[in-house]
ZAROFI-417137 format. One record per residue (C-alpha): residue in one letter; z, y, x. Coordinates in nm, 4 decimals. Last residue first. Example, Ala and Ser with C-alpha at 12.3 -4.5 7.8 and 13.67 -1.06 7.14 Angstrom:
! residues 2
R:residu:zz:yy:xx
R:s:0.7140:-0.1060:1.3670
R:a:0.7800:-0.4500:1.2300
END
This chain:
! residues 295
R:residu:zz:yy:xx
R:x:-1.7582:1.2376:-2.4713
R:x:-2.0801:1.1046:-2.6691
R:x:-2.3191:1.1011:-2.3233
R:x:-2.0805:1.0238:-2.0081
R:x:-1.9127:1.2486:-1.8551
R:x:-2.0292:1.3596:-1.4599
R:x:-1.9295:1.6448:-1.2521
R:x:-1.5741:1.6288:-1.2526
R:x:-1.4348:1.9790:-1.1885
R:x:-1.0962:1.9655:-1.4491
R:x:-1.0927:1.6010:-1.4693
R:x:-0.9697:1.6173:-1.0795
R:x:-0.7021:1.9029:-1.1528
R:x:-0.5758:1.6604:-1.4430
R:x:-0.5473:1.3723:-1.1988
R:x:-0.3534:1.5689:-0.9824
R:x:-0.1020:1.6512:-1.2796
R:x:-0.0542:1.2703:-1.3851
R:x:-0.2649:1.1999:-1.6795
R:x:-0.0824:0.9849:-1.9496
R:x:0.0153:1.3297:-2.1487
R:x:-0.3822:1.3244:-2.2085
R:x:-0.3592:1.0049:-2.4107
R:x:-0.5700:0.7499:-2.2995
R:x:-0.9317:0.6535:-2.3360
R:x:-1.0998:0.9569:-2.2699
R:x:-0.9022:0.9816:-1.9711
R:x:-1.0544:0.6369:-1.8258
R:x:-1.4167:0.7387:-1.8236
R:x:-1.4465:0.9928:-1.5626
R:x:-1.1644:1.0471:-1.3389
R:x:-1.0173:0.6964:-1.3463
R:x:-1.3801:0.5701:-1.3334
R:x:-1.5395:0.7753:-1.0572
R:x:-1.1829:0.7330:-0.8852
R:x:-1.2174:0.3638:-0.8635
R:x:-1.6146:0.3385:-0.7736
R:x:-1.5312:0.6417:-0.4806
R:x:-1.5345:0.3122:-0.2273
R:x:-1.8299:0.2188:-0.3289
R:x:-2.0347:0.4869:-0.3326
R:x:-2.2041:0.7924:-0.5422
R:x:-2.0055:0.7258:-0.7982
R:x:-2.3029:0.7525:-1.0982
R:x:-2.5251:0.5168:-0.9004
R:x:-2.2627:0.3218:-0.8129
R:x:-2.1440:0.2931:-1.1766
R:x:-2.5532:0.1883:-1.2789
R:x:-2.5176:-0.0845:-0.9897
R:x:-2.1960:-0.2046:-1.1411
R:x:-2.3139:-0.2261:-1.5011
R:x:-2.1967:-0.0124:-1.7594
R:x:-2.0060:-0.0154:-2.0984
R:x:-1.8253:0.2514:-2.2714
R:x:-1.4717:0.2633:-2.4178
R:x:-1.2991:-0.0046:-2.6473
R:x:-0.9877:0.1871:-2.7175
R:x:-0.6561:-0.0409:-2.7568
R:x:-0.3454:0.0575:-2.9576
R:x:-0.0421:-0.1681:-2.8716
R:x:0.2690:-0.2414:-3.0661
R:x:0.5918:-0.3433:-2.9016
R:x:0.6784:-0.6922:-3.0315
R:x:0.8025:-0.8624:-2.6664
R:x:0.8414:-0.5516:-2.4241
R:x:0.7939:-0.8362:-2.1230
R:x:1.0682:-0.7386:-1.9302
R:x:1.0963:-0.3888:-1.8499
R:x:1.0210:-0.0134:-1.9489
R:x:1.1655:0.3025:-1.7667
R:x:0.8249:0.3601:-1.5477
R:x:0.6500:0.3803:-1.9281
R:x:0.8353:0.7031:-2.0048
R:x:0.6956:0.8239:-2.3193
R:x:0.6645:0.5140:-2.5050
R:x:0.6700:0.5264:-2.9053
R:x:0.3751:0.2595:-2.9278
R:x:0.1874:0.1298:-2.6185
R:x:-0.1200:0.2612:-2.5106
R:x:-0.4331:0.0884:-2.3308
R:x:-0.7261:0.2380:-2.2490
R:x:-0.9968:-0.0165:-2.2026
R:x:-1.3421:0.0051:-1.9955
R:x:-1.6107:-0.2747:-1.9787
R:x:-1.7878:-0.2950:-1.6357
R:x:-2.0930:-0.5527:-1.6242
R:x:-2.2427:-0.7673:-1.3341
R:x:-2.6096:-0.8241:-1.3465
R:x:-2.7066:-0.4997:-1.1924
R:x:-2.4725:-0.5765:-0.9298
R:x:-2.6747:-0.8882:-0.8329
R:x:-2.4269:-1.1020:-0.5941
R:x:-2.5465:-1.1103:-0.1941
R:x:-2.1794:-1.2026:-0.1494
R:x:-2.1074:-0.9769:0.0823
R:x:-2.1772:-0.7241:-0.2146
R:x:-1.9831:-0.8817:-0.4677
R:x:-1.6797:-0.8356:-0.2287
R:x:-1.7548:-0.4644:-0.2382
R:x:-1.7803:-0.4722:-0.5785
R:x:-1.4327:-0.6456:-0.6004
R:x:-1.2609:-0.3790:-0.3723
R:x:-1.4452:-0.1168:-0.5319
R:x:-1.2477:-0.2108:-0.8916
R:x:-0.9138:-0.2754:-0.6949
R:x:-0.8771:0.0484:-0.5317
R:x:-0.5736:-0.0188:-0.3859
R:x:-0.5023:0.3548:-0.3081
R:x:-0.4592:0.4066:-0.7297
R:x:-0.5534:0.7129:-0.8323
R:x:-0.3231:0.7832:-1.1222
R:x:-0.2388:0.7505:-1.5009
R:x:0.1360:0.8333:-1.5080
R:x:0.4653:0.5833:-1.5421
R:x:0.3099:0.3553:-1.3673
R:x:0.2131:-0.0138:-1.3828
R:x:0.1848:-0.2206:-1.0582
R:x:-0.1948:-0.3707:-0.8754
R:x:-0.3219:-0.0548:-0.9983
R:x:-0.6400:0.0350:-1.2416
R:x:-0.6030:-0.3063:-1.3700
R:x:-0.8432:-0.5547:-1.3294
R:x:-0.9706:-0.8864:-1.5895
R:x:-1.2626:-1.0855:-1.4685
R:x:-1.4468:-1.2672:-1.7721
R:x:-1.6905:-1.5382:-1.7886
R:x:-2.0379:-1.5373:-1.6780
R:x:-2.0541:-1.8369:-1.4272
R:x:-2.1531:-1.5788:-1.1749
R:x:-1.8378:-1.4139:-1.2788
R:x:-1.6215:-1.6984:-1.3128
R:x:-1.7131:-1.7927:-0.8914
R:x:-1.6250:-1.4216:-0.8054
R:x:-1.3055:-1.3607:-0.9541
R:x:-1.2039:-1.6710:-0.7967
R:x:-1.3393:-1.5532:-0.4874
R:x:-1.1675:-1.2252:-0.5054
R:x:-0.8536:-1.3501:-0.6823
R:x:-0.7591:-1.5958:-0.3713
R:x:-0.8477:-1.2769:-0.1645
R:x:-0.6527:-1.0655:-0.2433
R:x:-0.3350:-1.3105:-0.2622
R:x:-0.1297:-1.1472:0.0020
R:x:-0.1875:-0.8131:-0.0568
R:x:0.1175:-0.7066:0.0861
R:x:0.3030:-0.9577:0.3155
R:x:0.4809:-1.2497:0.2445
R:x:0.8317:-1.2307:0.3077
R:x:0.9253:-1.4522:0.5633
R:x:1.0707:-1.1708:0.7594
R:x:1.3489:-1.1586:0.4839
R:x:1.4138:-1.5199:0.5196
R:x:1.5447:-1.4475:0.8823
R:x:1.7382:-1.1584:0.8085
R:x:1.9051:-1.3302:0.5534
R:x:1.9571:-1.6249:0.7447
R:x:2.1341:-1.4151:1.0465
R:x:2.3337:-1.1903:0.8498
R:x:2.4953:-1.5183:0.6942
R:x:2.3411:-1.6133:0.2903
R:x:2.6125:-1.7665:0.0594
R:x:2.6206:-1.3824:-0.0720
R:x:2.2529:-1.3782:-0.2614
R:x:2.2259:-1.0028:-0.3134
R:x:2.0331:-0.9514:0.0192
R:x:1.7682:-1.2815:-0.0249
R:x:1.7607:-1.1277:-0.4101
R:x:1.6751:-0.7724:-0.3170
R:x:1.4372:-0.8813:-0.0791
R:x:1.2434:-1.1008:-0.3093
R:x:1.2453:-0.7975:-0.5803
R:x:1.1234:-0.5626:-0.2759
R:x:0.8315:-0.7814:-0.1462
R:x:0.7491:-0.8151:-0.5082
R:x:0.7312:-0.4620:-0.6327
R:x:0.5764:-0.3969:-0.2769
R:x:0.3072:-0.6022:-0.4953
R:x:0.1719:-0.9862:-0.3194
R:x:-0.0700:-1.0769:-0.5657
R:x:-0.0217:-1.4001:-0.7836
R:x:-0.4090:-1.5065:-0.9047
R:x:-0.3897:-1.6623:-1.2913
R:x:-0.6858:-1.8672:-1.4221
R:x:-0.7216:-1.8404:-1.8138
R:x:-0.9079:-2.1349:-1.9071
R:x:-0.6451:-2.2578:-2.1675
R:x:-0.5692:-2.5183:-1.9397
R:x:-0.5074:-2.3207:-1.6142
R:x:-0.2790:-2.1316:-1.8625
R:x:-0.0133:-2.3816:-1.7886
R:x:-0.0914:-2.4252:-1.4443
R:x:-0.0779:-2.0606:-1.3317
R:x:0.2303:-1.9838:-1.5389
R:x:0.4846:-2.1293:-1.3125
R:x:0.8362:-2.2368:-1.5469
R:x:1.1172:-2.0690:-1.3779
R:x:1.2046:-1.9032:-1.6832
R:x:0.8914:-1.7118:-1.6467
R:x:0.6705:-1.7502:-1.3192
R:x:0.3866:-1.5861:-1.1467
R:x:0.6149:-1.2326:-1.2049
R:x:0.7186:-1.1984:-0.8158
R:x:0.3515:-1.2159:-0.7218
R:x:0.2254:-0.9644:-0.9258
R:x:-0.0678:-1.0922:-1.1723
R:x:-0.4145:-1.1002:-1.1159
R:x:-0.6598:-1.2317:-1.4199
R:x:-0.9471:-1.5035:-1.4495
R:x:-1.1293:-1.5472:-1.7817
R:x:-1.3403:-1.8281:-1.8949
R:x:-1.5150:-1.7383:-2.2223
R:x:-1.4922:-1.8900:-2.5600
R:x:-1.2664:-1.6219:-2.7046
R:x:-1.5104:-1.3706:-2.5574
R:x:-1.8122:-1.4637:-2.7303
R:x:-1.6527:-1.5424:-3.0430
R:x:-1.6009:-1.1672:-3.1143
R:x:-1.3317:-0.8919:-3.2088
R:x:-1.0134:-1.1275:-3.2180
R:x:-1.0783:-1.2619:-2.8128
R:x:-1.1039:-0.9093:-2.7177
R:x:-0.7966:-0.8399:-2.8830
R:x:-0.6069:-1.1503:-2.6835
R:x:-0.8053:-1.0313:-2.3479
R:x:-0.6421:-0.6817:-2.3785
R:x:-0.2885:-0.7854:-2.4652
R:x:-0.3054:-1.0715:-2.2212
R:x:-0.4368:-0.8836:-1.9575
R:x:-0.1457:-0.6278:-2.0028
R:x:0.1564:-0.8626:-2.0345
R:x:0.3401:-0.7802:-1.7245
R:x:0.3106:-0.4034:-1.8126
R:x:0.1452:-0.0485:-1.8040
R:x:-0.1996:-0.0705:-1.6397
R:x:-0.5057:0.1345:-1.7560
R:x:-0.8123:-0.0890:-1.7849
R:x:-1.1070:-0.2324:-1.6358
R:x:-1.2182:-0.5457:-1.8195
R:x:-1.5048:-0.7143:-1.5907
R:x:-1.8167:-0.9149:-1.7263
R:x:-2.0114:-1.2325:-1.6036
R:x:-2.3740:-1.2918:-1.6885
R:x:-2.4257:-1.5896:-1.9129
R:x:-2.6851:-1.3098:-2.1470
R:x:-2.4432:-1.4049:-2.4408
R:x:-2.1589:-1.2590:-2.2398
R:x:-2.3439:-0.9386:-2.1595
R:x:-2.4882:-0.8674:-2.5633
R:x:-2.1098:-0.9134:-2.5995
R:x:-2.0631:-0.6726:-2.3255
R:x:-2.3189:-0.4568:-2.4797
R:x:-2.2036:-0.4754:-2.8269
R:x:-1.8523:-0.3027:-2.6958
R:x:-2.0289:-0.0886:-2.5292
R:x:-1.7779:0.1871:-2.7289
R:x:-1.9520:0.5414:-2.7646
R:x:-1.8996:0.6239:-3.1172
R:x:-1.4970:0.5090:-3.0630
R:x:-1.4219:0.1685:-3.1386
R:x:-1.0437:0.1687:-3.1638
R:x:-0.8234:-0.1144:-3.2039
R:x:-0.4729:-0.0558:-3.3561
R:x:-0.1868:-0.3059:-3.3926
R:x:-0.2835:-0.4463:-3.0465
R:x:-0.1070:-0.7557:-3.0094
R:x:0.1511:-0.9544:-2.7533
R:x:0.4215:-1.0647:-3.0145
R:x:0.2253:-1.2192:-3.2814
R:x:-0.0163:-1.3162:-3.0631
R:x:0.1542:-1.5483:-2.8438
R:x:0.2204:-1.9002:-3.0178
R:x:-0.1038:-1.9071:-3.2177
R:x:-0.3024:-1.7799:-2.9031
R:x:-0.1166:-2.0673:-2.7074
R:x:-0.2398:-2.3119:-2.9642
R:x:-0.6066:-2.1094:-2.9622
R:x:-0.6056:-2.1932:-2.5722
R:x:-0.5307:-2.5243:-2.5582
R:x:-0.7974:-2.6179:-2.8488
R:x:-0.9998:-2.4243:-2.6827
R:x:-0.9504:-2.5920:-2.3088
R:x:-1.0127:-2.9502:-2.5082
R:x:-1.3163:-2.8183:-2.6598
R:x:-1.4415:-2.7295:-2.2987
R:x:-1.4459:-2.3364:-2.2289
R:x:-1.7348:-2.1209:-2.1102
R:x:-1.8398:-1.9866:-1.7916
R:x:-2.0728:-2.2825:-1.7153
R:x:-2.1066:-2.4747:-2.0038
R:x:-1.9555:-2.8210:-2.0732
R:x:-2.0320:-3.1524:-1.8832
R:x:-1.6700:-3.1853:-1.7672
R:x:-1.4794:-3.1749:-2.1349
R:x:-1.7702:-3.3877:-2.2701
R:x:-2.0933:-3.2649:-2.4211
END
């Protein structure tokens, strides 16, 4: 099978060979030092998923740059099936490059496709620089400060990319919020529904579509809103948590647009440490209706 005639959702040799040099290169500073499989991990379902050629989504807790690559990494370590699998991930807008090298292309080859979202983190880093940048007149900064892209920008790029490896059964990576926080929240983005709704207009099978939940934490960090840069060598403990498909998380949320808080309310905290939960989300937990069996 050549590098064009290979299997949808899956990588060519020539993509694995890219990927496991990168792999080499990256783990040991972007790892989890602990992986958790609590009794009621799906991990085995989301393999089970993979094997199936149906397409999977990682929803986890967001608290850096280097997030999907933490999560995807480990997933690639506990089975085959995922290391072999295309993945697709978002990434803020003002972060699509590092040393002024673009990521996109580079990990374009390892079949890991990256989609820059507009962030008000990244309408307000451009700002800053167009207003810091003193060879600028009024006039020109004003100017390039309306050309700004606007938030969200880039949506929809990661939609229908999201969409094509997913009916190709690779692997869709989404944060809780398009920017990490220093709490576990509610996000107003609701990126999870926002994909299922796209799904929908698709005419995609939700009941073919799984949902694989990850709690991330990093070592030592109680204020995560203080950290920066890519917090090279800081060690990460991952918790597999449960598995479900989108149709049997709609059932459970009621509708689409609750799919985000469902999750953060339901599954997520179970995942994380309970000093994670901001204060509202605590007086959410407190009259959920609906844990899952083993909680």
């Amino acid at each position: 099978m050549s590098a064009v005639e290979k299997t949808p959702g899956r990588l060519s040799k020539k993509e694995i060979g890219t990927r496991n040099r990168l792999r080499h290169i990256l783990t040991p500073l972007f790892n989890a030092s602990e992986i958790r499989l609590p009794k009621y991990s799906g991990l085995q379902e989301a393999i089970r998923q993979l094997k199936a050629g149906k397409g999977l989504v990682l929803f986890a807790d967001h608290h850096d740059r280097m997030d999907p690559y933490v999560v995807m990494e480990t997933m690639c370590q506990l089975d085959p099936e995922f290391a072999s699998a295309l993945m697709v991930t978002p990434i803020g807008d003002h972060q699509k490059d590092f040393l002024g090298i673009p990521l996109a292309p580079l990990a374009k080859g390892a079949g890991l496709f990256i989609k820059p979202i507009v962030t008000q983190g990244s309408i307000d880093k451009y700002k800053k620089r167009i207003e810091a940048n003193p060879k600028l007149s009024d006039e020109e900064r004003s100017t390039l400060i309306s050309q700004i892209p606007r938030k969200n920008t880039g949506i929809g790029a990661f939609s229908d990319t999201s969409k094509r490896i997913i009916r190709e059964g690779g692997v869709v990576y989404v944060p809780t919020q398009p920017e990490r926080a220093e709490l576990l929240e509610i996000s107003d983005e609701k990126p999870l529904a926002n994909l299922a709704g796209s799904m929908r207009r698709s005419k995609m099978e939700l009941d073919s579509v799984g949902i694989l939940f990850i709690g991330i934490l990093e070592d030592n960090i109680e204020d995560y809103s203080k950290k920066g840069g890519l917090n090279a060598g800081r060690r990460h403990t991952l918790t597999v948590g449960p598995f479900y498909t989108f149709k049997s998380a709609l059932a459970l949320a009621g509708d689409v647009r609750d799919l985000d808080e469902w999750a953060i309310v339901n599954i997520l905290p179970n995942l994380v440490l309970h000093e994670y939960l901001s204060p509202e989300l605590r007086e959410k937990i407190a009259s959920a209706s609906y844990l899952p069996k083993g909680y």
